[in-house]
C-alpha positions as CSV (number, residue, x, y, z in Angstrom):
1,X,0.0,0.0,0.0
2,X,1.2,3.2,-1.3
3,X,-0.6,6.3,0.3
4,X,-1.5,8.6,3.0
5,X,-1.9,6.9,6.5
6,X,-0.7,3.7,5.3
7,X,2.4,3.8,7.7
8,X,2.6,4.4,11.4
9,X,3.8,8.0,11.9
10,X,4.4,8.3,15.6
11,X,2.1,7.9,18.6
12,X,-1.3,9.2,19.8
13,X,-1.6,12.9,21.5
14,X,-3.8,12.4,24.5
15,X,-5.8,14.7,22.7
16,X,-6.2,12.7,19.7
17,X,-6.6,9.5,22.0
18,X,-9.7,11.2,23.5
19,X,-11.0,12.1,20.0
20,X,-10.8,9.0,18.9
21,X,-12.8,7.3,21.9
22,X,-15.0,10.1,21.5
23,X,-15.8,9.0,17.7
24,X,-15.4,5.4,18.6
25,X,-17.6,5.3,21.1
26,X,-14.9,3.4,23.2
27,X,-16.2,3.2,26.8
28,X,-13.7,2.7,29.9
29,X,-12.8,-0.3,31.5
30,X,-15.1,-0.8,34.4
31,X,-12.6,-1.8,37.3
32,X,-12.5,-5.1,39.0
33,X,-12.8,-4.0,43.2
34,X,-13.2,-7.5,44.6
35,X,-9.7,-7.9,45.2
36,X,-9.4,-4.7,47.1
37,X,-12.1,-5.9,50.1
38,X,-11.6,-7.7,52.9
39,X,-13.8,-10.8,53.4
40,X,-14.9,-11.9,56.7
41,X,-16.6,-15.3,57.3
42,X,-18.4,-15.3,60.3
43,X,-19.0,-18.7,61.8
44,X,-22.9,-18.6,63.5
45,X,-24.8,-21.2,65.4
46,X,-28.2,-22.5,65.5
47,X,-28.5,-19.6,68.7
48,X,-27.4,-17.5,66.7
49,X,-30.3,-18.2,63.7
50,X,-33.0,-17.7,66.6
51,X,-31.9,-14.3,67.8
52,X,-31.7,-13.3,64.0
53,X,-35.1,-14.5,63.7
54,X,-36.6,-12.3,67.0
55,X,-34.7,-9.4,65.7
56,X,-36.4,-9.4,62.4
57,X,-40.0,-10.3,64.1
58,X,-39.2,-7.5,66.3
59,X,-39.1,-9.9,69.2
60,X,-35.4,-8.7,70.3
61,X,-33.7,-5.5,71.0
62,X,-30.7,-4.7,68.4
63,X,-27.4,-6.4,69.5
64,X,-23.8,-6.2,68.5
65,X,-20.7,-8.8,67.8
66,X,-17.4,-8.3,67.9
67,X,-15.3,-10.5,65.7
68,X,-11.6,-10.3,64.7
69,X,-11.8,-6.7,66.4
70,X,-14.7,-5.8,64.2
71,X,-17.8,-4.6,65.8
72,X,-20.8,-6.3,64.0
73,X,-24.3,-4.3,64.8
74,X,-27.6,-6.0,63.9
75,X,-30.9,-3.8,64.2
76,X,-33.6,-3.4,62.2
77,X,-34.6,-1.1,59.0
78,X,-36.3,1.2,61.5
79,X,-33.6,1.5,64.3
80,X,-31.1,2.8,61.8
């Protein structure tokens, strides 16, 4: 090929990068955040189910856990 654009001239100005995406309709990336949280398994007993189960009847006043020096609150909607 013989012509005008037919060999590579240089690199992109960010200005014609964002042009070009513009035209292109090139959309970002979305990021991948799972690897940036912390996960937290939190073992729970058959106890535990029942007092889940009061809260949500209304049955129980809110209550808190503290694991791996995490405080854990549970309440309901309207106690927030």
């Amino acid at each position: 090929m013989n012509g005008k654009g037919d060999k590579w001239r240089g690199g992109w100005s960010k200005e014609y990068e964002n042009n070009h995406n513009k035209i292109f309709k090139k959309e970002k990336e979305m990021k991948d955040y799972r690897d940036e949280y912390k996960t937290i398994k939190v073992p729970i007993t058959d106890e535990d189910i029942i007092m889940f189960e009061d809260l949500v009847r209304g049955d129980r006043e809110p209550f808190m856990w503290t694991f791996d020096k995490i405080n854990i609150q549970f309440t309901t909607e309207e106690e927030e």
